[in-house]
HTML snippet that shows the backbone in 3Dmol.js (N, CA, C, O; Angstrom):
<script src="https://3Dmol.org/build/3Dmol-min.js"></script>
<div id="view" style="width:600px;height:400px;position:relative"></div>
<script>
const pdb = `
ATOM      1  N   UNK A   1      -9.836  14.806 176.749  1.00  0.00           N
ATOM      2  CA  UNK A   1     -10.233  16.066 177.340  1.00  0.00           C
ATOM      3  C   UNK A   1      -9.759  16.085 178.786  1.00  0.00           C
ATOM      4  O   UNK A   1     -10.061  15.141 179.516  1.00  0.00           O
ATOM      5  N   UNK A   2      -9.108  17.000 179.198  1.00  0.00           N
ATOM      6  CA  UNK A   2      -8.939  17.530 180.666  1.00  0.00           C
ATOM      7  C   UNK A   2     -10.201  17.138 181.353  1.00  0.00           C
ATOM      8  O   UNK A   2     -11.366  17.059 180.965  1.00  0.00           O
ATOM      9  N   UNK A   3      -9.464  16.862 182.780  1.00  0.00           N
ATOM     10  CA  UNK A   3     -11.228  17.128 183.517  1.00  0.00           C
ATOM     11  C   UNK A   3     -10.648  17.527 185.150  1.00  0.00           C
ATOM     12  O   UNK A   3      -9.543  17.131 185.519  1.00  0.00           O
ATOM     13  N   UNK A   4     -11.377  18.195 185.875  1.00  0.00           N
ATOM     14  CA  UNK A   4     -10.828  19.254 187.195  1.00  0.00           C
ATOM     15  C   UNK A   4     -11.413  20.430 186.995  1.00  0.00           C
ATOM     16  O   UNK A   4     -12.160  20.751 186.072  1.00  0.00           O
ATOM     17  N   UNK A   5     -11.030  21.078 187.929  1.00  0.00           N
ATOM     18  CA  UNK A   5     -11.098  22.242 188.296  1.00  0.00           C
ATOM     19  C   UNK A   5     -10.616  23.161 187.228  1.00  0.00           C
ATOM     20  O   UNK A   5     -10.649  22.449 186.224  1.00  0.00           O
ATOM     21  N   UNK A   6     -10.311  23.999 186.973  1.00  0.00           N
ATOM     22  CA  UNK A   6      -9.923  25.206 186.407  1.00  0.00           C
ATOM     23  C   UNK A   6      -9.495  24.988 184.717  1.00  0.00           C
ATOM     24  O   UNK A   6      -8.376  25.078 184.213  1.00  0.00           O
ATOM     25  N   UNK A   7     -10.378  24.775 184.275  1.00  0.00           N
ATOM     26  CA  UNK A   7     -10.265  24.443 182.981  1.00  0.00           C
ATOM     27  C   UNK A   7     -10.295  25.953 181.892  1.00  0.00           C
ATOM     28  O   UNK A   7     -10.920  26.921 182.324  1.00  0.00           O
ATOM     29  N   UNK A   8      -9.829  26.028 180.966  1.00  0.00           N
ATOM     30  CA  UNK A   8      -9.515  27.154 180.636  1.00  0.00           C
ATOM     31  C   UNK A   8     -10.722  27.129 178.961  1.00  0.00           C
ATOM     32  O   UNK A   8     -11.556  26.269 178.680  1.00  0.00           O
ATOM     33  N   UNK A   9     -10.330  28.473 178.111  1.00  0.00           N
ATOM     34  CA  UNK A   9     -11.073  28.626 177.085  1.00  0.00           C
ATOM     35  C   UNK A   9     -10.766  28.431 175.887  1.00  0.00           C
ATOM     36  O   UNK A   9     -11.381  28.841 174.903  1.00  0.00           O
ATOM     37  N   UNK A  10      -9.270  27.445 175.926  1.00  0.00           N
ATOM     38  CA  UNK A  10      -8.686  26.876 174.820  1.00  0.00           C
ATOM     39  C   UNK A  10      -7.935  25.401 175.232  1.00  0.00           C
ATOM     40  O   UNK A  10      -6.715  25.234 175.257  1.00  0.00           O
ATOM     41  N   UNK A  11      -9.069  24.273 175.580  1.00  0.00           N
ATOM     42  CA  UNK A  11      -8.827  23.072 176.059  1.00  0.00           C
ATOM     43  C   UNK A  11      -8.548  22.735 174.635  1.00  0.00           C
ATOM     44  O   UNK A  11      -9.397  23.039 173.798  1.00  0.00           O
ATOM     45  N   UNK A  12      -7.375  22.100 174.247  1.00  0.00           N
ATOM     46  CA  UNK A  12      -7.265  20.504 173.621  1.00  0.00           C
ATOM     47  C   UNK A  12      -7.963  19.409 173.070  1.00  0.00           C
ATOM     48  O   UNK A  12      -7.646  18.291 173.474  1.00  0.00           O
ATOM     49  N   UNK A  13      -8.345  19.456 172.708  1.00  0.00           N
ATOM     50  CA  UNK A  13      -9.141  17.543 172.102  1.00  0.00           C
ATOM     51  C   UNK A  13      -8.459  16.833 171.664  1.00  0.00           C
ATOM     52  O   UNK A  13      -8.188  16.869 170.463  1.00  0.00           O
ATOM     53  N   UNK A  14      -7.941  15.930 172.509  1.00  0.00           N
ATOM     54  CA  UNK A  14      -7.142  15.006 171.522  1.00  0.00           C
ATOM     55  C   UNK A  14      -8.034  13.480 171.428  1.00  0.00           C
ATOM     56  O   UNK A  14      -8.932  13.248 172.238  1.00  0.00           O
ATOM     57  N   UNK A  15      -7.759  12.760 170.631  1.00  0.00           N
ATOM     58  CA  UNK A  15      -8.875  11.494 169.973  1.00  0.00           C
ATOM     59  C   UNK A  15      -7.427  10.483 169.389  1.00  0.00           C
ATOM     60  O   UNK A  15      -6.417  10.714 168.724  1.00  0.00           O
ATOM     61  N   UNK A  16      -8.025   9.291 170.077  1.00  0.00           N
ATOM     62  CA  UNK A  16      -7.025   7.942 169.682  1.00  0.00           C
ATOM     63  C   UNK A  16      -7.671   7.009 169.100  1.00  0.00           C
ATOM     64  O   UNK A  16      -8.635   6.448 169.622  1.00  0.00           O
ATOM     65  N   UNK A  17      -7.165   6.706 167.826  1.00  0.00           N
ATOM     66  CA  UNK A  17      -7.734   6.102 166.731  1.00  0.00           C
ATOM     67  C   UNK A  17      -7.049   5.023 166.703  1.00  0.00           C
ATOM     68  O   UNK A  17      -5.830   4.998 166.870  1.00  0.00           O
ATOM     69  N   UNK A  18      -8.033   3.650 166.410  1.00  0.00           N
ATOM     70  CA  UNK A  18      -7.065   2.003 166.574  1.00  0.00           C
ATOM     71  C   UNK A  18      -7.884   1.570 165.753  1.00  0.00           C
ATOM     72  O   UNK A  18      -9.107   1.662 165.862  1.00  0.00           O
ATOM     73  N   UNK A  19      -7.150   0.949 164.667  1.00  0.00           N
ATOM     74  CA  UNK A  19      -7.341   0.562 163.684  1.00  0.00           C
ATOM     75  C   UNK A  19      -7.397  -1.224 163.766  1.00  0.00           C
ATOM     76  O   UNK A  19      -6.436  -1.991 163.700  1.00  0.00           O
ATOM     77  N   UNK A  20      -9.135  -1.628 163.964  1.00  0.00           N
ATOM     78  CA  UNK A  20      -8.944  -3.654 164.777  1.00  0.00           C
ATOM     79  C   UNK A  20      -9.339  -4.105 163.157  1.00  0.00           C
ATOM     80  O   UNK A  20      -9.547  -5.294 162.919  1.00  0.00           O
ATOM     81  N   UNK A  21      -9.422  -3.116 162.109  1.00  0.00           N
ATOM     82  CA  UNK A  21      -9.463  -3.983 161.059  1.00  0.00           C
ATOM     83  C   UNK A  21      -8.754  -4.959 160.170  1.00  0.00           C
ATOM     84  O   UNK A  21      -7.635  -5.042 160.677  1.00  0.00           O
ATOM     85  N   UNK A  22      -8.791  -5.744 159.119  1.00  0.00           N
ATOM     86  CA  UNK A  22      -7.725  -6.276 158.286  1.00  0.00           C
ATOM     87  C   UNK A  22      -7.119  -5.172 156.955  1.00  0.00           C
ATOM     88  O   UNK A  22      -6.113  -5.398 156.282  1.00  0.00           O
ATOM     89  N   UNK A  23      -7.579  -4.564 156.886  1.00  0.00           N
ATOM     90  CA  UNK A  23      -7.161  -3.658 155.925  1.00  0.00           C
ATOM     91  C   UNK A  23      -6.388  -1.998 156.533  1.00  0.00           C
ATOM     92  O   UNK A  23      -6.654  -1.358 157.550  1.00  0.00           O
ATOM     93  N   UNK A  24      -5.290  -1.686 155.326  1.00  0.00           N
ATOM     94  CA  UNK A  24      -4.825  -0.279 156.084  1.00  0.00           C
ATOM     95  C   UNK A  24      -6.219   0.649 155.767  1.00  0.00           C
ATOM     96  O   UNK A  24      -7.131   0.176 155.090  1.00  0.00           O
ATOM     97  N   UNK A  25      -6.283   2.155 156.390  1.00  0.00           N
ATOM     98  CA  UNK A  25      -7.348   3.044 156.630  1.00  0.00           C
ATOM     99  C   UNK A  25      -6.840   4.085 156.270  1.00  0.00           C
ATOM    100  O   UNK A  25      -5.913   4.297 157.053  1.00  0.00           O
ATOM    101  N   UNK A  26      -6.933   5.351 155.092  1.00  0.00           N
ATOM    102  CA  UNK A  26      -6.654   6.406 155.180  1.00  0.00           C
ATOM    103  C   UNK A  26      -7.719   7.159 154.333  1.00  0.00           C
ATOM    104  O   UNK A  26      -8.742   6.790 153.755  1.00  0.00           O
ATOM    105  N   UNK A  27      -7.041   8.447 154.490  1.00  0.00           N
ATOM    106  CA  UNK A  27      -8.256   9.184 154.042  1.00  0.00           C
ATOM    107  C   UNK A  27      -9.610   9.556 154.510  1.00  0.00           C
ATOM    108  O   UNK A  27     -10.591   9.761 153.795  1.00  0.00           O
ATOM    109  N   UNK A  28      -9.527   9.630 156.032  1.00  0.00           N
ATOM    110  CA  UNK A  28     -10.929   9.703 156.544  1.00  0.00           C
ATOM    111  C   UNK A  28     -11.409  10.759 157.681  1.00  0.00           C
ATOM    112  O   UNK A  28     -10.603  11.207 158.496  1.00  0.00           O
ATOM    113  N   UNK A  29     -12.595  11.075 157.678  1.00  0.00           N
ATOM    114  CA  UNK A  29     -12.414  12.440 158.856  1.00  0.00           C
ATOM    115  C   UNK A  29     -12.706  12.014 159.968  1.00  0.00           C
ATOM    116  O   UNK A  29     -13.594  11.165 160.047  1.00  0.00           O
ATOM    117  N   UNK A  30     -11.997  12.512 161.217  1.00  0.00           N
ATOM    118  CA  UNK A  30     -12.311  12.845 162.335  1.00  0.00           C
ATOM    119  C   UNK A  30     -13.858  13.751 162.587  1.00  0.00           C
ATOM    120  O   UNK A  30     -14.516  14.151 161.626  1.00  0.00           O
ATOM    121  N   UNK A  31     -14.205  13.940 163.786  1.00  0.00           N
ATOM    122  CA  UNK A  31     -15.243  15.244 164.169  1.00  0.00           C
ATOM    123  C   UNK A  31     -15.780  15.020 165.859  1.00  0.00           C
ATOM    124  O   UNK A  31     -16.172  14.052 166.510  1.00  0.00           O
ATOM    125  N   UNK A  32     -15.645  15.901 166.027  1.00  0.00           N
ATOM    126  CA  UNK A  32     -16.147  15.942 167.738  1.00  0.00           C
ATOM    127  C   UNK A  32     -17.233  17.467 167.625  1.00  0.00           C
ATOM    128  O   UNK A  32     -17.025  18.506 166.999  1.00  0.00           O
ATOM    129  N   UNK A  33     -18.130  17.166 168.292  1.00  0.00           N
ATOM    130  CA  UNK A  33     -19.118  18.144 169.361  1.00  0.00           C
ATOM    131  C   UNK A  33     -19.051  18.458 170.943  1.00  0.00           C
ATOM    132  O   UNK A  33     -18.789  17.696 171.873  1.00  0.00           O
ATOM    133  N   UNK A  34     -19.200  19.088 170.941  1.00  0.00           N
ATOM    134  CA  UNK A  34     -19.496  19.477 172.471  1.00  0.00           C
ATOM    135  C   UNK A  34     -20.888  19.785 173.228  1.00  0.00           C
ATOM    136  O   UNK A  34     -21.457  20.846 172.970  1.00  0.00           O
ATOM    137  N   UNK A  35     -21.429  18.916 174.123  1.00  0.00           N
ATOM    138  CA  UNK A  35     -22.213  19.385 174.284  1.00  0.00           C
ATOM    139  C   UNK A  35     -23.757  19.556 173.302  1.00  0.00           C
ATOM    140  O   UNK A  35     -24.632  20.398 173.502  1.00  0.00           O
ATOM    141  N   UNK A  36     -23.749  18.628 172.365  1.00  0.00           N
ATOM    142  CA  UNK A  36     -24.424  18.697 171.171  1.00  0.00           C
ATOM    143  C   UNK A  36     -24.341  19.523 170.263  1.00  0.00           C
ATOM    144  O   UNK A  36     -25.213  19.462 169.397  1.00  0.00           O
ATOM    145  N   UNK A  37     -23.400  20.452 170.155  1.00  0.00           N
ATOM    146  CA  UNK A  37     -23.334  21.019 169.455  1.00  0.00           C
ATOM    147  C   UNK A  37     -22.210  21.126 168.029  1.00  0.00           C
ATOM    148  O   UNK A  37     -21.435  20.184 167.865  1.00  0.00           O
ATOM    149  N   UNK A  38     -22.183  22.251 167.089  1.00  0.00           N
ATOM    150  CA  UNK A  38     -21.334  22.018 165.919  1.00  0.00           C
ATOM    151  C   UNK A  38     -20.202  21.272 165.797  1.00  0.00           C
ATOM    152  O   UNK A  38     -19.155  21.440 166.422  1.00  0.00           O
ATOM    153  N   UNK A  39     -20.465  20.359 164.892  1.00  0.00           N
ATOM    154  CA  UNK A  39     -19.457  19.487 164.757  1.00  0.00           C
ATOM    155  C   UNK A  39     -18.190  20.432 164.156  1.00  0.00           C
ATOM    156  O   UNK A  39     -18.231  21.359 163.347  1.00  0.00           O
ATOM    157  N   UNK A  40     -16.954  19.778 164.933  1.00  0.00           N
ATOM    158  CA  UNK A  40     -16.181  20.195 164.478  1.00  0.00           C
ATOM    159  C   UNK A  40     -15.582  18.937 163.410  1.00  0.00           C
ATOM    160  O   UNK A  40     -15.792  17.776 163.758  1.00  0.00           O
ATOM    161  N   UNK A  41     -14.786  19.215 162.025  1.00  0.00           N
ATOM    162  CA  UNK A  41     -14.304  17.998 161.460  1.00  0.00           C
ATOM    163  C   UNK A  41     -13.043  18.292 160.977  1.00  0.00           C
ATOM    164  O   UNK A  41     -12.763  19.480 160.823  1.00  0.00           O
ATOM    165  N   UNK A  42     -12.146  17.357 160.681  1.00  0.00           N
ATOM    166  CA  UNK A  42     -10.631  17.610 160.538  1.00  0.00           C
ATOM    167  C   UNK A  42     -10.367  16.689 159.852  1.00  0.00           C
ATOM    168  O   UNK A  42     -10.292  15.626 160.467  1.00  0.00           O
ATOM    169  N   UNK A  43     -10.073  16.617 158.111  1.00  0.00           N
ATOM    170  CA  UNK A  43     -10.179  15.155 157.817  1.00  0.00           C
ATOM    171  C   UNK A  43      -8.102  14.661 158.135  1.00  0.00           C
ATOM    172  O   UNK A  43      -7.247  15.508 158.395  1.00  0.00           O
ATOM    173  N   UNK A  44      -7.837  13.166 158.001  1.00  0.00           N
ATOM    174  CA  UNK A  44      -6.872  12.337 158.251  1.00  0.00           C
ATOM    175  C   UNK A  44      -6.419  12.075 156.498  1.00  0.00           C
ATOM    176  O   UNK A  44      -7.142  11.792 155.542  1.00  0.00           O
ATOM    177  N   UNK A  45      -5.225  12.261 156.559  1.00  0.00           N
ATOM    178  CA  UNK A  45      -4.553  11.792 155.016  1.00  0.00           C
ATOM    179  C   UNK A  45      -3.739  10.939 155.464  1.00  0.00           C
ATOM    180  O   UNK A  45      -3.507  10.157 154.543  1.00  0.00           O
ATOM    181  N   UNK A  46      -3.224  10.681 156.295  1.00  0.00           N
ATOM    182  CA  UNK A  46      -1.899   9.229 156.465  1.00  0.00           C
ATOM    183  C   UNK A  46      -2.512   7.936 156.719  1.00  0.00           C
ATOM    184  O   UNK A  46      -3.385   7.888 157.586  1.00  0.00           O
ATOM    185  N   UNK A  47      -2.260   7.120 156.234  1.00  0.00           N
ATOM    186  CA  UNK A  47      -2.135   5.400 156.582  1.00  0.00           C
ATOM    187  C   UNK A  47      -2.579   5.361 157.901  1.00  0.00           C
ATOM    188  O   UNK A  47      -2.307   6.325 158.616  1.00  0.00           O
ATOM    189  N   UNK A  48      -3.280   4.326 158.406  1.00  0.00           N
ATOM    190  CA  UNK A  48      -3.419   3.322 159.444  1.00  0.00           C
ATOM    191  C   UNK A  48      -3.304   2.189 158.876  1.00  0.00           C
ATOM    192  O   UNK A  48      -3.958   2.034 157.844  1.00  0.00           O
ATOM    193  N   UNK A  49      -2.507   1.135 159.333  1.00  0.00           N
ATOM    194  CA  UNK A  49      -2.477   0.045 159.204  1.00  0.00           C
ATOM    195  C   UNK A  49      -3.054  -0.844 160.246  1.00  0.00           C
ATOM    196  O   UNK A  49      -2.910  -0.648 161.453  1.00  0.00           O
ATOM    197  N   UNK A  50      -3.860  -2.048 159.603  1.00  0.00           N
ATOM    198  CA  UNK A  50      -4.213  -2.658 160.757  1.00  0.00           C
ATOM    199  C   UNK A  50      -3.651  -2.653 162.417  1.00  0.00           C
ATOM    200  O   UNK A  50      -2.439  -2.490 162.558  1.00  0.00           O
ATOM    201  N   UNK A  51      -4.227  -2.771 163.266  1.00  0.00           N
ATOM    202  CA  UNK A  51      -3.379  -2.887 164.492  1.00  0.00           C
ATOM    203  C   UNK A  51      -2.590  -1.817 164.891  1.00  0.00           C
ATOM    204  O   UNK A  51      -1.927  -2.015 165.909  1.00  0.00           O
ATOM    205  N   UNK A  52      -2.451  -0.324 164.146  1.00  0.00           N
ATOM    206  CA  UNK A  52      -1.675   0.604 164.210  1.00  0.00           C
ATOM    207  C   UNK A  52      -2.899   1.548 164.831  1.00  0.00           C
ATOM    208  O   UNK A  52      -4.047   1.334 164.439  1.00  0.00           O
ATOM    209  N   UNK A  53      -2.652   2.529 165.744  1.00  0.00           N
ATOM    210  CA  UNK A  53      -2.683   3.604 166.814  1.00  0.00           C
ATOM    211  C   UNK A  53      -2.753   4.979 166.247  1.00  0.00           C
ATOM    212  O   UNK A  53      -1.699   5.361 165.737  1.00  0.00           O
ATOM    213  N   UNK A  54      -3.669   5.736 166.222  1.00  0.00           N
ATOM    214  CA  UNK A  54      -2.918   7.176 165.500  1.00  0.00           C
ATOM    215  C   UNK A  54      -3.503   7.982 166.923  1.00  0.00           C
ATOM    216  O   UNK A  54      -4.330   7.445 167.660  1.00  0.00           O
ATOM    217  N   UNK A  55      -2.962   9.286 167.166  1.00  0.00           N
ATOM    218  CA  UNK A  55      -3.109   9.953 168.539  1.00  0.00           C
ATOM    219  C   UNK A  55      -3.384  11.475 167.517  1.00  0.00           C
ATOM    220  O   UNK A  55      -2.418  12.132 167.129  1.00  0.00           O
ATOM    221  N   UNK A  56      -4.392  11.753 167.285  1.00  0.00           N
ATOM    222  CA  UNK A  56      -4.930  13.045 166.902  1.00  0.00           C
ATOM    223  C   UNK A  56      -5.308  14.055 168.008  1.00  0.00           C
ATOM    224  O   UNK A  56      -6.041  13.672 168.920  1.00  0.00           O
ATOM    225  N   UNK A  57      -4.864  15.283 167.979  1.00  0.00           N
ATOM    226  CA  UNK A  57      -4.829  16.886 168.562  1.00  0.00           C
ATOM    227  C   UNK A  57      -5.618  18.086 167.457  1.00  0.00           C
ATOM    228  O   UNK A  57      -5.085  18.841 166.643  1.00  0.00           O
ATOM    229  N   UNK A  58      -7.064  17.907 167.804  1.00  0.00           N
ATOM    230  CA  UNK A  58      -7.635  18.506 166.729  1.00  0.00           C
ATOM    231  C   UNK A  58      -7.348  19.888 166.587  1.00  0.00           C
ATOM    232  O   UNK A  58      -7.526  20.299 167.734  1.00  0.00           O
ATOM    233  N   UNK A  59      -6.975  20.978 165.812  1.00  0.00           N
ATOM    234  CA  UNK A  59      -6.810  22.062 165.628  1.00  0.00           C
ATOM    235  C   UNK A  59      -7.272  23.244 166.156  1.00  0.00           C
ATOM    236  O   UNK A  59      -6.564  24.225 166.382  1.00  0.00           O
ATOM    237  N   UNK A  60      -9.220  23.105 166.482  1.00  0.00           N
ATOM    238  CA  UNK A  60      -9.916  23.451 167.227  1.00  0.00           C
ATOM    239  C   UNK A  60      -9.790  23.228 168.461  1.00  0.00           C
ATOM    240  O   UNK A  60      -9.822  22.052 168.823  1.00  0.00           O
ATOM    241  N   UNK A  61      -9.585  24.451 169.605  1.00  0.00           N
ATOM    242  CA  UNK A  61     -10.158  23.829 171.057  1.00  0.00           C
ATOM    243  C   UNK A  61     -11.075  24.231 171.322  1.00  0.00           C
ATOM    244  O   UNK A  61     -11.579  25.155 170.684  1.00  0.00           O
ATOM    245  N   UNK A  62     -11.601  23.717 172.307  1.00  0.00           N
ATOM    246  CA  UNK A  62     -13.109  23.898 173.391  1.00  0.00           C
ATOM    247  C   UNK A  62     -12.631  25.409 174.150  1.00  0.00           C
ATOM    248  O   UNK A  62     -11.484  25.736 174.453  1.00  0.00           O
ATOM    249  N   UNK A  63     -13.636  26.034 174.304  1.00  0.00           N
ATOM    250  CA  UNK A  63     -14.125  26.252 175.765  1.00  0.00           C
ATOM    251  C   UNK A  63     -14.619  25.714 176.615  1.00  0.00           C
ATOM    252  O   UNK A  63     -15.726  25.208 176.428  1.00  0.00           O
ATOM    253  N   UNK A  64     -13.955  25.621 177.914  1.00  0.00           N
ATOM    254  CA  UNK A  64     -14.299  24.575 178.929  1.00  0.00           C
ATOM    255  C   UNK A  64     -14.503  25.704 180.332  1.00  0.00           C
ATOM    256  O   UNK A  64     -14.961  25.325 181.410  1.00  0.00           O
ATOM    257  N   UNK A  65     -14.171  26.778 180.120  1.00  0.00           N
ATOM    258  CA  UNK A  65     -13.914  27.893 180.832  1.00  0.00           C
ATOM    259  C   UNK A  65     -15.061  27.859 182.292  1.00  0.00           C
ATOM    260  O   UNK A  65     -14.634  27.922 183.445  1.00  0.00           O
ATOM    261  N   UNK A  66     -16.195  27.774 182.025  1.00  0.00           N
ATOM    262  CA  UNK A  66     -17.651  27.987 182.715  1.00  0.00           C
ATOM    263  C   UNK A  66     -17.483  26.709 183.541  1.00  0.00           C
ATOM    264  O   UNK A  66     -16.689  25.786 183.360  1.00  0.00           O
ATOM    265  N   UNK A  67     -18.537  26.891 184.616  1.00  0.00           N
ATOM    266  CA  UNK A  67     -18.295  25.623 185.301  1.00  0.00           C
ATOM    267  C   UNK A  67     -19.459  24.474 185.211  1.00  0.00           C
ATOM    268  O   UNK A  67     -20.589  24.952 185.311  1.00  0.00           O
ATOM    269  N   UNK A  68     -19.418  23.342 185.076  1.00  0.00           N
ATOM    270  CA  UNK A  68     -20.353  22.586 184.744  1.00  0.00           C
ATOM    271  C   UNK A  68     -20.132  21.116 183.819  1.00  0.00           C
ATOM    272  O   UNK A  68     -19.132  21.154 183.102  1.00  0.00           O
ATOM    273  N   UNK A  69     -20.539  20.473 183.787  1.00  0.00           N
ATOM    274  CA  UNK A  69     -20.325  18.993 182.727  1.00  0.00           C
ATOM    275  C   UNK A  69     -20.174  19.509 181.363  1.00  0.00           C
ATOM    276  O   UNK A  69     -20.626  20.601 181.019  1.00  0.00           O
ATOM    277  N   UNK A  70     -19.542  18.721 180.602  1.00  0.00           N
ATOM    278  CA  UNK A  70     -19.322  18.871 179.291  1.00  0.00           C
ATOM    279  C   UNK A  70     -19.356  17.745 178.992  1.00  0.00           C
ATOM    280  O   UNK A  70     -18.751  17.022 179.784  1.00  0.00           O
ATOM    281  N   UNK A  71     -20.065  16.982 177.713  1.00  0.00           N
ATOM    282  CA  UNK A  71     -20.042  15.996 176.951  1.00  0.00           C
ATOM    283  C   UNK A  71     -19.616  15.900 175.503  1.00  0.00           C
ATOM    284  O   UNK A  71     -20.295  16.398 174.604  1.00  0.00           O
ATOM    285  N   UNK A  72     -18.435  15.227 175.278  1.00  0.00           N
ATOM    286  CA  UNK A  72     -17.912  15.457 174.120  1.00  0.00           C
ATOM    287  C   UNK A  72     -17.937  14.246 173.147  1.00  0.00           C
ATOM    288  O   UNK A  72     -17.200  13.345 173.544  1.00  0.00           O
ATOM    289  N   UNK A  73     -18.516  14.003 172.101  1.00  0.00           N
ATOM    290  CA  UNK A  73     -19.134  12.764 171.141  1.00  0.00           C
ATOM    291  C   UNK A  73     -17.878  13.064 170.046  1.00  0.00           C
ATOM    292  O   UNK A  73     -17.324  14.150 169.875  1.00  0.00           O
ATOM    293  N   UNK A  74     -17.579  11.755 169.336  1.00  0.00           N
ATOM    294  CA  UNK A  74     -16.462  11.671 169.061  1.00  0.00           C
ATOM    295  C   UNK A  74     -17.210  10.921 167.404  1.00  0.00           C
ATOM    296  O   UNK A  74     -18.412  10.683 167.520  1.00  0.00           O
ATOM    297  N   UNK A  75     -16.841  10.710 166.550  1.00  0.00           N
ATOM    298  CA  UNK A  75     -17.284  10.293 164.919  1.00  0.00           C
ATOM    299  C   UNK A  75     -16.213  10.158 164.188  1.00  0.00           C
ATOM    300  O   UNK A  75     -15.759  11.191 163.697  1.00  0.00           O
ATOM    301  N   UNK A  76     -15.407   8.655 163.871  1.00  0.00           N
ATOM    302  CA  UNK A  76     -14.452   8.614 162.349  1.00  0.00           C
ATOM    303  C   UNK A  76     -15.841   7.828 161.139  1.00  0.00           C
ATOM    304  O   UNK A  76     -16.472   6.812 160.844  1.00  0.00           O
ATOM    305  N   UNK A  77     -15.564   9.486 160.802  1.00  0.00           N
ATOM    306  CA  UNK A  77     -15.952   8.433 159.087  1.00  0.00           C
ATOM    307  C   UNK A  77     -15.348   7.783 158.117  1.00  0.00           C
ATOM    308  O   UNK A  77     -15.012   8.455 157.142  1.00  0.00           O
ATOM    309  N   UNK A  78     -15.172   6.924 158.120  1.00  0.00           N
ATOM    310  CA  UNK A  78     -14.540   6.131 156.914  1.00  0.00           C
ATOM    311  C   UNK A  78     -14.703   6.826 155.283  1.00  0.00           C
ATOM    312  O   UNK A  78     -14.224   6.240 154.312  1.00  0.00           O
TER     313      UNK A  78
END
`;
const viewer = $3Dmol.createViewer("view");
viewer.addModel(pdb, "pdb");
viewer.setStyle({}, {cartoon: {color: "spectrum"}});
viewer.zoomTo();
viewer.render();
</script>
């Protein structure tokens, strides 16, 4: 997530996924909230392989527009 001044009403989420297990990982959803609120979820169909990195840009953006803290909680379900 951006963070500064002038944040707009279609921020970005992007989420980096690292895979410290022994086994590859696919098939699983992402989901972020804002602020406690509705989860957003996006499920993952490609491979992670152990030790492999994935850089997700969820489809949904925030409003970040207003001025004030935002807390954004992050969830892979397996």
């Amino acid at each position: 997530v951006a963070s500064g001044c002038d944040l707009t009403a279609t921020e970005p989420i992007e989420l980096w996924v690292v895979n410290q297990g022994l086994v590859a990982e696919s098939a699983f959803d992402l989901s972020y909230a804002v602020n406690g609120g509705t989860q957003v979820i996006e499920s993952i169909t490609s491979t992670l392989n152990p030790s492999d990195t994935l850089k997700h840009v969820f489809a949904t953006t925030v409003d970040m527009s207003a001025h004030g803290m935002y807390t954004v909680d992050f969830v892979v379900v397996p």
